[in-house]
C-alpha positions as CSV (number, residue, x, y, z in Angstrom):
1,X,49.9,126.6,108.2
2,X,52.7,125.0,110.0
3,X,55.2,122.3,109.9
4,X,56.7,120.1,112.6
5,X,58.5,116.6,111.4
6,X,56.6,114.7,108.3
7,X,52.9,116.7,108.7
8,X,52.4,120.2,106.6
9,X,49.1,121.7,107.6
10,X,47.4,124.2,105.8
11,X,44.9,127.1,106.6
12,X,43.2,129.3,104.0
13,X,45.5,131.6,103.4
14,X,46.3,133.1,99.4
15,X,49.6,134.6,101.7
16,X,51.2,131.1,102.7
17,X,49.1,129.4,99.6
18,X,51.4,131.3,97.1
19,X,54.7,131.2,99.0
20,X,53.9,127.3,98.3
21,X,54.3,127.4,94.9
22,X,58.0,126.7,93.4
23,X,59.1,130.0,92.3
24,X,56.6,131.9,93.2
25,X,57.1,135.0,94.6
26,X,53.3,134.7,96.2
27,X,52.4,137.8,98.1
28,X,55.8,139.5,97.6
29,X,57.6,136.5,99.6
30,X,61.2,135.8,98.0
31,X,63.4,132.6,98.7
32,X,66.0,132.3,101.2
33,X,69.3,130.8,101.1
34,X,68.3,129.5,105.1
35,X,68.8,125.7,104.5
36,X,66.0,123.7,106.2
37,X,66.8,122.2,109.6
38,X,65.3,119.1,110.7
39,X,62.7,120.7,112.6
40,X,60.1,120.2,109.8
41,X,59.6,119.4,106.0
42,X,59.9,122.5,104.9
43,X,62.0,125.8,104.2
44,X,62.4,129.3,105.4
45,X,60.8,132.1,103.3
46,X,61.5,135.8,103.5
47,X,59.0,138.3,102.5
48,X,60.0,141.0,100.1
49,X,59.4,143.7,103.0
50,X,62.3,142.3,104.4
51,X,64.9,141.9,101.6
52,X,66.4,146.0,101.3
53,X,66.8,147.2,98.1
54,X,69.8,148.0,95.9
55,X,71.2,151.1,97.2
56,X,68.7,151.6,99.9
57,X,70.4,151.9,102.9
58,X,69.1,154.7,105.2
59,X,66.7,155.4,102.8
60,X,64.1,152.7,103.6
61,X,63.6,150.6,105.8
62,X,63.3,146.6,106.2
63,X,61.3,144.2,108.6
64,X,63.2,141.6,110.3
65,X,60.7,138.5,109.4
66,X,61.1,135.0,108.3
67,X,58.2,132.5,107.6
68,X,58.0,128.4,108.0
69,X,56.7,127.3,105.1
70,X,56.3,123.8,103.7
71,X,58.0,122.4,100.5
72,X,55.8,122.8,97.5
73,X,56.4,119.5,96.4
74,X,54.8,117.7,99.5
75,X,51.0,118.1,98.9
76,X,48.7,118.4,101.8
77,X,48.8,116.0,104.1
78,X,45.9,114.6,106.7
79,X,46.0,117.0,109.8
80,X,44.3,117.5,112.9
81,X,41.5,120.4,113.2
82,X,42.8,123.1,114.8
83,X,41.7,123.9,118.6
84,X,39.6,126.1,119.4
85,X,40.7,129.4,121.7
86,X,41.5,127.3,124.9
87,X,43.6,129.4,127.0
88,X,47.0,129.0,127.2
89,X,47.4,126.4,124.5
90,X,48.8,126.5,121.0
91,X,46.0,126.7,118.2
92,X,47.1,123.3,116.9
93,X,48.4,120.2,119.6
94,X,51.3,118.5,119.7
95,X,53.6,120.7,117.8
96,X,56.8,122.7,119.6
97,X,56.9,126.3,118.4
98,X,57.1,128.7,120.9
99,X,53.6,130.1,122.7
100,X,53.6,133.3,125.3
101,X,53.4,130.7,128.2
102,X,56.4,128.3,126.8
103,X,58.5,131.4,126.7
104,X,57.4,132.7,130.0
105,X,58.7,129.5,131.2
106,X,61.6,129.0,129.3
107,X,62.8,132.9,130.7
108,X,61.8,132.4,134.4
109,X,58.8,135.0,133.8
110,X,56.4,132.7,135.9
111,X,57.1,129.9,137.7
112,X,59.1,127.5,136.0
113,X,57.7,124.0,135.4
114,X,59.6,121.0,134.1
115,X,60.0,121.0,130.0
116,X,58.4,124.5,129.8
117,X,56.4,122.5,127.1
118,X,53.7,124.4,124.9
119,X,50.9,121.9,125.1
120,X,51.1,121.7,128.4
121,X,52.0,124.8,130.3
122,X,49.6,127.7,130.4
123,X,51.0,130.3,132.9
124,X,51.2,133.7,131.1
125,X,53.7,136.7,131.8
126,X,52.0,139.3,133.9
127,X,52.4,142.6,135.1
128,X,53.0,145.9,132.2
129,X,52.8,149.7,133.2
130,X,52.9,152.9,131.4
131,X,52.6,152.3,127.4
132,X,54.3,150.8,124.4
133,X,54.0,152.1,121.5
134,X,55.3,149.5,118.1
135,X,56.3,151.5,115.1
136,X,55.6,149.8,111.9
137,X,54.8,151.4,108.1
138,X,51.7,150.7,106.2
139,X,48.3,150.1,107.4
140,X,47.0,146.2,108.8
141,X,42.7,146.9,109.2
142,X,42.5,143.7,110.8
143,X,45.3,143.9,113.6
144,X,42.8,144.5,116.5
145,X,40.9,141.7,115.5
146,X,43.7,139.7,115.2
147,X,44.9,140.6,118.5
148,X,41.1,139.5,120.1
149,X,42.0,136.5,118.6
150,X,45.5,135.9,119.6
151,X,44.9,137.0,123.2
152,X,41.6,134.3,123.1
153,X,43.7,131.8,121.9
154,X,46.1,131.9,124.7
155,X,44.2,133.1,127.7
156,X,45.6,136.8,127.5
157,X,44.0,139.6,129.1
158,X,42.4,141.7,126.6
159,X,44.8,144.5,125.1
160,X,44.2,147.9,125.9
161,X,45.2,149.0,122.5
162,X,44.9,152.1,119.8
163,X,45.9,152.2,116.5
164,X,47.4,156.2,115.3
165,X,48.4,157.3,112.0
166,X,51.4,159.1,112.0
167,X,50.6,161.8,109.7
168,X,47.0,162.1,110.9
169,X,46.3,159.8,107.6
170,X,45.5,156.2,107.0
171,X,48.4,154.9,105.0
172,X,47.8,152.6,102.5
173,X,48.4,148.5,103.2
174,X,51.7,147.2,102.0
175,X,50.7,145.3,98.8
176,X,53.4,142.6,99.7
177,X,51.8,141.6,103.0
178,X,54.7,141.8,104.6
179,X,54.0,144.5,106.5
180,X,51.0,143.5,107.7
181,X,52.5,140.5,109.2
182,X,55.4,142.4,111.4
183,X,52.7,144.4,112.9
184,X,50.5,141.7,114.0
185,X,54.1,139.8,115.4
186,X,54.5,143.3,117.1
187,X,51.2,144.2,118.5
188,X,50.8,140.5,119.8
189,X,54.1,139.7,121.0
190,X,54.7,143.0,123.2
191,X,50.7,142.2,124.7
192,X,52.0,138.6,125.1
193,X,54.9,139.5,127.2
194,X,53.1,142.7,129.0
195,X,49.8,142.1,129.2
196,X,49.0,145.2,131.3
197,X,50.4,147.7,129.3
198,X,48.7,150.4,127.2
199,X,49.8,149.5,123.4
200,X,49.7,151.8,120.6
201,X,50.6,150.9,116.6
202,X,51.8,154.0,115.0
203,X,51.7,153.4,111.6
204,X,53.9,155.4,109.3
205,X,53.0,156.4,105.7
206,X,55.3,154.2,104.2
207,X,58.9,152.2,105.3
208,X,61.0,155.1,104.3
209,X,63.3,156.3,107.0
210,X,61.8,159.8,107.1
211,X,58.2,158.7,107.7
212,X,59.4,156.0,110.3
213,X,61.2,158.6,112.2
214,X,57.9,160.6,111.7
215,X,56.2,157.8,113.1
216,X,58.6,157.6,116.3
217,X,58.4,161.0,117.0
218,X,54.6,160.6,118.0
219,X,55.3,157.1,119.7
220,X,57.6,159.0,122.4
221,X,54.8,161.8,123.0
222,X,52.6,159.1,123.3
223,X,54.8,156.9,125.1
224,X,56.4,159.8,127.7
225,X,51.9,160.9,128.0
226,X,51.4,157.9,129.1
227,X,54.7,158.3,132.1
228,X,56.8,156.1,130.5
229,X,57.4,152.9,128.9
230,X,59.5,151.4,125.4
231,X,59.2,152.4,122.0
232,X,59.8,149.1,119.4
233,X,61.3,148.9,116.5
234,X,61.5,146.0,114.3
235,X,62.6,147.4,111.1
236,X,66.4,147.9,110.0
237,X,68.4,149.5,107.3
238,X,72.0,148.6,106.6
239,X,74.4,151.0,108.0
240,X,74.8,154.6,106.5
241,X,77.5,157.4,106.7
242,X,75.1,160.0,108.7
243,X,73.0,157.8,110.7
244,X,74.4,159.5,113.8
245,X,72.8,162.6,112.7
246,X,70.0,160.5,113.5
247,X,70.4,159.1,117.0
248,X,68.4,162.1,118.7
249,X,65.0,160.8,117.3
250,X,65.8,158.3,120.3
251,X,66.4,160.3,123.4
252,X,62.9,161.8,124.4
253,X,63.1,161.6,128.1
254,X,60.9,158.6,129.7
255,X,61.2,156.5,126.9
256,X,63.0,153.4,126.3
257,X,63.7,152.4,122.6
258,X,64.3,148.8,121.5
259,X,64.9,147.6,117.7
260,X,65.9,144.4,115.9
261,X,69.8,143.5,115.3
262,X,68.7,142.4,112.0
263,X,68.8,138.6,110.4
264,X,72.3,138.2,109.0
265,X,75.5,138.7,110.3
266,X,76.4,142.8,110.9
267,X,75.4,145.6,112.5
268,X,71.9,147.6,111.2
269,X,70.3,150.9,112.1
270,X,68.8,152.0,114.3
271,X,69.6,149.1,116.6
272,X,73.2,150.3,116.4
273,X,72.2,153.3,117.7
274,X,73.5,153.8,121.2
275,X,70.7,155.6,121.8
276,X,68.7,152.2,121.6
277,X,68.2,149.0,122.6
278,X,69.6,146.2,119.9
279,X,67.5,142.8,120.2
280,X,69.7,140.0,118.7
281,X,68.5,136.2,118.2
282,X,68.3,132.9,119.8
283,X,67.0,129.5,119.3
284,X,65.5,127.5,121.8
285,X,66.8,123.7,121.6
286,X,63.9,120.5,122.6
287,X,63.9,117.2,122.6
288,X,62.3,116.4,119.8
289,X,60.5,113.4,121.1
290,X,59.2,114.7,124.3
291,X,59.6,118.9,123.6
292,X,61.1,119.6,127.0
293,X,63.2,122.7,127.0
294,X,67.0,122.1,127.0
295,X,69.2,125.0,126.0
296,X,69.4,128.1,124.4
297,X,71.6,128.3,121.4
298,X,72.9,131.0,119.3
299,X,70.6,131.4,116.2
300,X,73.2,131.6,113.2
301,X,71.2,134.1,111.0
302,X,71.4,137.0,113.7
303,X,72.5,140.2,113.2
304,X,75.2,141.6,115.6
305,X,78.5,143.4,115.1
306,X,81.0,146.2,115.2
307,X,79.5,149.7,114.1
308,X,81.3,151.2,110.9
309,X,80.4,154.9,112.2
310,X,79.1,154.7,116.0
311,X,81.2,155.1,118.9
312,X,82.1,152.7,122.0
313,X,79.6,154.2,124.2
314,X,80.0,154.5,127.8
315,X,77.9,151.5,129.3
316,X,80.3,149.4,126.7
317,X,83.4,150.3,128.6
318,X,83.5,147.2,130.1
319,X,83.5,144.8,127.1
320,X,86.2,147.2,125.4
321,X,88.3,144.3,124.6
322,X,86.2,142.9,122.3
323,X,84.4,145.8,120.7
324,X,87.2,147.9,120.5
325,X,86.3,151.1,120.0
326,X,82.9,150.9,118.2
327,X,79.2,150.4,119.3
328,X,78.5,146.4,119.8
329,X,75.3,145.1,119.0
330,X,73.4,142.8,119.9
331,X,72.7,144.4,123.8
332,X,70.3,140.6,124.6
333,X,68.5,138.3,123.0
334,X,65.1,136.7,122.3
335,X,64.1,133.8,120.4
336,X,64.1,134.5,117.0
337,X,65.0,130.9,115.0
338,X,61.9,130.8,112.7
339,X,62.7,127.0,113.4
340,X,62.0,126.9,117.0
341,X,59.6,130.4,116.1
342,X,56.2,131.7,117.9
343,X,52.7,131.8,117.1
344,X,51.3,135.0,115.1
345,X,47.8,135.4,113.5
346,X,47.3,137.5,111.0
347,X,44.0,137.7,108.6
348,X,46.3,138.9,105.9
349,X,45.5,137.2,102.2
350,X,43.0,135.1,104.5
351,X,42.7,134.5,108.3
352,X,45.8,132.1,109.4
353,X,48.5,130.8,112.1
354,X,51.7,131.6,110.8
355,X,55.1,130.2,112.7
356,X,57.3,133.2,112.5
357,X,60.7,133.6,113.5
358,X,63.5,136.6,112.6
359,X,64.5,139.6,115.0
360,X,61.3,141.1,114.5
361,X,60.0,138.8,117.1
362,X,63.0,140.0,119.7
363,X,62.6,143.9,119.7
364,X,58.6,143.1,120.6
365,X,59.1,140.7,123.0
366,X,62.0,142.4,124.8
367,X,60.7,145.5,125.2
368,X,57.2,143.7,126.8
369,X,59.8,141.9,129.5
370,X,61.3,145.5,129.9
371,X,58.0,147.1,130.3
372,X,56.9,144.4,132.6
373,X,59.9,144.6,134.9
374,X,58.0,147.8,136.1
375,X,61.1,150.1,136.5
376,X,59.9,152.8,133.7
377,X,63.4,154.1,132.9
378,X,63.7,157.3,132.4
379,X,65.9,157.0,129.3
380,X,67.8,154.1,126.9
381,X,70.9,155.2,128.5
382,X,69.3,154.7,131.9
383,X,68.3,151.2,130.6
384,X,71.8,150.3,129.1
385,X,73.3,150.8,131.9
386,X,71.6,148.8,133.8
387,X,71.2,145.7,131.2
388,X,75.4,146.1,131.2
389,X,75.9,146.5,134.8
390,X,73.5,143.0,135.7
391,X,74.8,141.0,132.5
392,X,78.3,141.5,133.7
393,X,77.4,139.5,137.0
394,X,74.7,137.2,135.6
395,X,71.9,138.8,137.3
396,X,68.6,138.7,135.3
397,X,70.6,137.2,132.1
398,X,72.0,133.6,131.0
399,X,75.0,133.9,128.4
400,X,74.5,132.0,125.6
401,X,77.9,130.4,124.3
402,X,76.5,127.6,122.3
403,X,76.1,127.8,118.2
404,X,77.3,130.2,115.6
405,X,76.6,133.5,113.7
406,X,78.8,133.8,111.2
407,X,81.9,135.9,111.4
408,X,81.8,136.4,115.0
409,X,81.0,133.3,116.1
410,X,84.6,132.9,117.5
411,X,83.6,135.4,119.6
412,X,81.3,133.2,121.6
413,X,83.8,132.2,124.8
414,X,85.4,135.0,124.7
415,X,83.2,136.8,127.2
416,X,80.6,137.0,128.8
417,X,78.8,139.4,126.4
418,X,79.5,138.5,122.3
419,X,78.6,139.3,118.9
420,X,75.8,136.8,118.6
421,X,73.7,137.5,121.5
422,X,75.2,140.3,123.4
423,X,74.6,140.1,127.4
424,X,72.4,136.5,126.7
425,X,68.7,136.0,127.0
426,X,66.8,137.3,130.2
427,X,66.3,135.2,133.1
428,X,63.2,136.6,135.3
429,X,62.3,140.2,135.2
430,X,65.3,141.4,137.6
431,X,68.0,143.2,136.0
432,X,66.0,145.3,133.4
């Protein structure tokens, strides 16, 4: 399923099939208050894995995902078949949402071509050493045949990929779906962006915060056997009196760790961690006639903000005036406007393209361009400093000072790093 302008398509898919139906809560998908842009007839859906619970914060965890689904009112319309896997293009022609060689383009990962457009450009990000390990909870049986397919679809090398229970179990599959979809966004958006890099899924028993940091404990060992490389992250719990109790699950030595900023206005752990990379949210603009890349905007529903219990830290001295004395988040940015969103297949409730947008796309992504840049640092300090020092000057970042996100969107001018997408989006694999 996708949208793009007046044509809905449709794959088999009980997942997308349900979210379809007016008021339906499908596989576990609720409504969002998101009102539709004019990118396509249709509205933005949030599965239940990502809507936290009443009095849950820094007891579970939620994913950072958001769906484009069509009205329920429109019907199916008349589509084109999809394409077969043809290397480097999207599974379906003519449509503008976001492929690994658009975004390669777009980010100066390859050599840039005019437009960056997905239907035509094909050159893929390159380069990955050491390992990445994505931490996610519940158990997706499909993901590695998923990620055959992804990777076939879009002329990626294959992955060199393992899948590890964190308590030595199988857990069980998230009955919602939801789950299952932010691990195959994970697993195929950290291959997409570092093709060469040894990935691991540690799946925790469940999204509590005690068998996530479980979970991340055995990522770092497997991460730091491996020499080095990024832990990800893409799930988030509101913030918590305590949490920085918590920040030492994120300081085994060789590993980087990177997590989503969240999808609303705010800061969220453990991306507010300074003991971790925060991934904020963009939105890439096109022309919609021709879909040549214009600009990068702010996307409005990304988290960022002042911590209520962490610290400036030290590789923030320098934005002091506007974080004051608390922990800033976002650090950069990725796309992440489920509007403008990327390509994810998943054989969840029936095999099926999904257009996918939320932080849960950025924390992936980023730490694939991190992992690619080849440095291997030797901690998230190590990396923070770095990121801060370069997107101070420009080097290896573009600010972003278009849009809004809420709250802090006066912010924007202010400096050269803000609220809504920290240091800005990456620009080539210098300055990481």
């Amino acid at each position: 399923m996708f949208i793009s302008n007046s044509i809905v398509i449709f794959e088999k898919s009980a997942f997308v099939a349900m979210a379809m139906v007016a008021g339906a809560t499908g596989l576990g998908l609720s409504a969002s208050a998101e009102a539709q842009t004019a990118r396509g007839n249709g509205t933005i859906w949030i599965p239940e894995s990502s809507i936290e619970g009443t009095n849950q914060s820094g007891r579970t965890a939620r994913t950072n995902v958001r769906v484009l689904v069509p009205y329920a009112s429109m019907g199916a319309l008349v589509a084109p078949a999809p394409r077969p896997e043809t290397g480097g293009h999207p599974p379906y022609g003519g449509y503008f949402y976001e492929t690994p060689a658009s975004l390669a383009c777009i980010y100066a990962l390859v050599a840039q071509t005019a437009g960056c457009n997905p239907n035509v450009v094909t050159a893929n990000p390159t380069g990955g050493k050491g390992a990445i390990a994505i931490v996610d909870a519940y158990d997706n049986p499909t993901l590695a045949q998923d990620l055959s397919v992804f990777s076939k679809q879009f002329g990626l090398s294959a992955a060199s990929f393992s899948i590890v229970y964190a308590t030595g179990k199988r857990p069980p599959v998230d009955s919602t779906g939801g789950w299952e979809l932010e691990a195959s966004l994970d697993v195929e958006w950290a291959h997409a962006m570092a093709p060469a890099a040894q990935l691991y899924l540690v799946e925790a028993a469940s999204s509590g915060m005690n068998d996530l940091l479980t979970a991340v404990i055995l990522a770092s060992q497997l991460v730091a056997a491996h020499g080095g490389g990024e832990v990800s992250m893409s799930w988030a719990t509101s913030e918590f009196a305590g949490e920085k109790s918590y920040d030492s699950y994120f300081t085994t030595p060789k590993v980087v760790y990177v997590a989503s900023a969240g999808d609303s206005p705010g800061a969220v752990y453990p991306s507010v961690s300074p003991n971790v990379i925060s991934a904020g949210g963009s939105s890439t603009s096109r022309n919609p006639a021709t879909g040549s890349y214009v600009t990068e905007t702010v996307w409005q529903q990304t988290g960022g903000g002042a911590s209520a219990y962490e610290p400036r830290p030290a590789f923030q001295a320098g934005i002091a005036s506007v974080v004051g004395n608390a922990r800033g988040t976002p650090d950069v940015s990725f796309d992440a406007d489920p509007t403008t969103g990327v390509w994810v297949y998943s054989s969840l409730g029936g095999a099926a393209w999904y257009v996918v947008g939320g932080t849960s796309v950025a924390a992936p992504a980023l730490s694939g361009i991190i992992n690619a840049a080849g440095k291997l640092a030797t901690s998230s300090a190590a990396e923070l400093a770095t990121i801060y020092a370069n997107g101070a000057t420009h080097t290896g970042y573009r600010a972003v000072t278009v849009g809004n996100c809420g709250p802090y969107g006066g912010f924007l001018t202010a400096s050269a790093w803000n609220f809504c997408t920290g240091n800005g989006v990456v620009s080539g694999l210098t300055g990481k």
